[in-house]
Structures are given as structure tokens and as C-alpha cells.
C-alpha positions in Angstrom: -7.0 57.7 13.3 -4.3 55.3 14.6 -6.7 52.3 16.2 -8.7 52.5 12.1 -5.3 52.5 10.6 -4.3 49.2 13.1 -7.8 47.7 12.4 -7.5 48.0 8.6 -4.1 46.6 8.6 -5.2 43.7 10.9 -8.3 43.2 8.7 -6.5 43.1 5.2 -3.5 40.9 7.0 -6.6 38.3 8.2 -7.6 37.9 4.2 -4.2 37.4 2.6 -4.0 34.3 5.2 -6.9 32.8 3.3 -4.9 31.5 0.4 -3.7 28.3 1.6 -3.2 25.2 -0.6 -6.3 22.3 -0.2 -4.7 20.8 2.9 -7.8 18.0 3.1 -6.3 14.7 3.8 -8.2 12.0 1.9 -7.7 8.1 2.0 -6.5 6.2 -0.7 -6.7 2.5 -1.7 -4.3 -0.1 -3.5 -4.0 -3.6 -3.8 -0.7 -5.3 -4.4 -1.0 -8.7 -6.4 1.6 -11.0 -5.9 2.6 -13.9 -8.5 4.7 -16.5 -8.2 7.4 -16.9 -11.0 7.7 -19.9 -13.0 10.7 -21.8 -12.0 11.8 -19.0 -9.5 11.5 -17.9 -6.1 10.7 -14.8 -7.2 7.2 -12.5 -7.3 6.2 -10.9 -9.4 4.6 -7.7 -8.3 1.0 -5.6 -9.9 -0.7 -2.6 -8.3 -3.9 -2.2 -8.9 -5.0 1.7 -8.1 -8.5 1.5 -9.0 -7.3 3.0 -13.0 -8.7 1.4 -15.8 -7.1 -1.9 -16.8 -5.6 -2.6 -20.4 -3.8 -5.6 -22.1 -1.3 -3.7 -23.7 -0.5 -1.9 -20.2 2.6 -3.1 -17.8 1.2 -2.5 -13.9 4.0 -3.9 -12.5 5.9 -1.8 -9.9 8.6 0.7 -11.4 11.3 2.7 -10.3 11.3 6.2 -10.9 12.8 5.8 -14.5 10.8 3.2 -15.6 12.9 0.1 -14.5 10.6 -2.6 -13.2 11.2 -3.6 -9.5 12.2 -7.0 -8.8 11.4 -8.6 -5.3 12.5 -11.3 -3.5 9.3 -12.3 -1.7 6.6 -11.0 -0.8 7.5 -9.4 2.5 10.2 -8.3 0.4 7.5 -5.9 -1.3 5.4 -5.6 1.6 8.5 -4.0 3.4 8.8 -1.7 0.4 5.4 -0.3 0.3 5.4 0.2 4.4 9.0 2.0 3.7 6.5 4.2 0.8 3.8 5.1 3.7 1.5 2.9 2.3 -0.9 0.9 5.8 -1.6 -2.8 5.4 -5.1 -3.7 5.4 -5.6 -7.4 4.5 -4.4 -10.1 2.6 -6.4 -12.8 0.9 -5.3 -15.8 -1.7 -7.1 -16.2 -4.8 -6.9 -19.3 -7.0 -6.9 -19.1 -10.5 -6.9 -22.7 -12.5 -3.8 -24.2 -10.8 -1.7 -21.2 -10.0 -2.6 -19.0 -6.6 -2.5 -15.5 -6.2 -1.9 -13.1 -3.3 -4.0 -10.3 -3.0 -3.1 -7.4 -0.4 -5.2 -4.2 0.4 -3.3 -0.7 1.6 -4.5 2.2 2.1 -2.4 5.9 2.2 -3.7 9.3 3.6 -2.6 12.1 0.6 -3.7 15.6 0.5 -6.5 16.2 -1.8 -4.1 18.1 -4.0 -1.9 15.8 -4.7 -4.6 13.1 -5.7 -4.5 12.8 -9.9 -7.9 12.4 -11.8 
């Protein structure tokens, strides 16, 4: 009577453990684009996660109420995105009629979970 009591117990312990959250750690890509500022040091900062692009949409980097982030230079940003757990991947310059553009690749590891669709 007691070792069916102790199996059942351990059996019906073993299925409750079963419920854990999606723990499946996925990569994730973004591309910082850097822009020079007209008559400034300054950059001025997109990210590009792979969403669909529209005119009428602002992609530059925002705090968490919705105040735009200004950087420095671009270390300045790269620094903020390492500080954010994002990897550096590669850079590359792009030229577009006479201003240049800096392209950079990072890459994350989130939990499958967290990941919005």
C-alpha cells in the first residue's frame, strides 16, 4: 500500500513539472543605420528589425516613453546597443548620391516567448 501511494505521488509530482514556459532560445537580427547630421557632429540613429517599412513611420531609436535618443557618434550608439545585449556582427558603408551611410549588423539570443509576431 505505501510503495503505490509513494509511486503515485512521485508520478503525478513528475507531470505537474511539465508546465514550464517555452525556454527555446532563438537568434535575432538588427541593423543599426547610422546618418550623419547636416551641419552637426551628430548621428542620427534607424533600426531596422526586419518590420515592414512605412514613410509615415519614425524608426529612429526611442526611449521607453517615446523620446528619441540622441547620440554623439557612432560608438556612442554602438556602446548603447552592447550595454542592451545586443552582439556586433559587421559593419559596411553604403553610399547614397553624395551622402554615406553606416550600416551595422547585431544579432541577440531572446527566448522564443518573448519574440512578437
Amino acid at each position: 500500500m505505501k510503495r503505490t501511494l509513494i509511486i503515485s505521488i512521485v508520478l503525478l509530482s513528475s507531470i505537474g513539472s511539465k508546465a514550464q514556459t517555452d525556454t527555446l532560445k532563438v537568434e535575432q537580427y538588427c541593423q543599426l543605420i547610422a546618418t550623419q547630421r547636416l551641419l552637426s557632429n551628430r548621428v542620427t540613429i534607424d533600426l531596422d528589425f526586419g518590420e515592414e517599412k512605412s514613410f509615415w513611420r519614425d524608426t529612429r531609436l526611442k526611449t521607453d516613453i517615446g523620446k528619441v535618443i540622441k547620440f554623439n557618434t557612432i560608438i556612442d550608439a554602438m556602446n548603447y546597443m552592447g550595454k542592451e545585449g545586443w552582439i556586433f556582427i559587421n559593419a559596411y558603408p553604403v553610399r547614397i548620391g553624395d551622402s554615406e551611410r553606416c550600416h551595422f549588423a547585431f544579432k541577440k539570443l531572446l527566448c522564443k516567448a518573448d519574440i512578437q509576431k
